[in-house]
N, C-alpha and C positions, 0 to 999 in steps of 0.2 A: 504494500500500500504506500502511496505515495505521501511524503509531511506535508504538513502542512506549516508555511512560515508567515503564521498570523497570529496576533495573541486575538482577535474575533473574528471567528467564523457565522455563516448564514447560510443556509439554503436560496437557491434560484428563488421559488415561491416566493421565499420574508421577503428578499430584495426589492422584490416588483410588488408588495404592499405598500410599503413605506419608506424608500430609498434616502428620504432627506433624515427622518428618525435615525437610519444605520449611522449615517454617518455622523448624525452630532452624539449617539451613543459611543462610538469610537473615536471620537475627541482624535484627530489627525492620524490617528496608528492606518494600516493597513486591514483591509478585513477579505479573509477567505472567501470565495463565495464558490460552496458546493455545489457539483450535483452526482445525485447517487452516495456521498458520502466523499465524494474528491475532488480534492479541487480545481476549478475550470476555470478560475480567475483569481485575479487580485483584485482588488478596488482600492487605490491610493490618491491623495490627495492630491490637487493639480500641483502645489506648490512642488512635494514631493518627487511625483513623476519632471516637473521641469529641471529640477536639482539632479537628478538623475541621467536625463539627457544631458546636460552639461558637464558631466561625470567621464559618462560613454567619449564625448566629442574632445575634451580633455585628453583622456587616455587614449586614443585613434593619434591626437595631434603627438605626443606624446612619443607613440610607435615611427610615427612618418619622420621626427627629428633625428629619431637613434638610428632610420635607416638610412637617411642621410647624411649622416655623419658616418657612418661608414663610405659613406662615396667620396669621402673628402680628398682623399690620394688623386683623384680625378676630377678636380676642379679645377680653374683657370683663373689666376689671378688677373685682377682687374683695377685699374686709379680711379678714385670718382671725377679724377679730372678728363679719363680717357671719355666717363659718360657724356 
């Protein structure tokens, strides 16, 4: 069975009764949202998810420096006066 990495879980059904109730019950945490017993989503705040994205795009940039820096041996020096 798969975890669950939420301290509140809900069923599909609770969700779609009262979606704004979950979420002020869960005061910004994440909440599971089951179905059958496992989980088929997350539900996170937007602040959350945009911090998150910024995370990802961080780490990406992150990867693209250290591979460029290995290409350094092959670069071409250049004067900003030649610009």
């Amino acid at each position: 069975m798969r975890q669950v990495l939420a301290d509140f879980s809900v069923s599909i059904s609770e969700l779609k009764k009262n979606p704004s109730s979950l979420l002020s019950q869960a005061s910004g945490s994440p909440i599971a949202v089951l179905n059958h017993n496992k989980p088929a989503a997350y539900l996170i705040p937007a602040d959350t998810y945009e911090a998150i994205m910024e995370m990802i795009e961080d780490y990406e940039l992150g990867k693209l420096v250290e591979e460029r820096r290995g290409e350094r041996a092959e670069a071409i020096a250049v004067s900003l006066d030649d610009l």
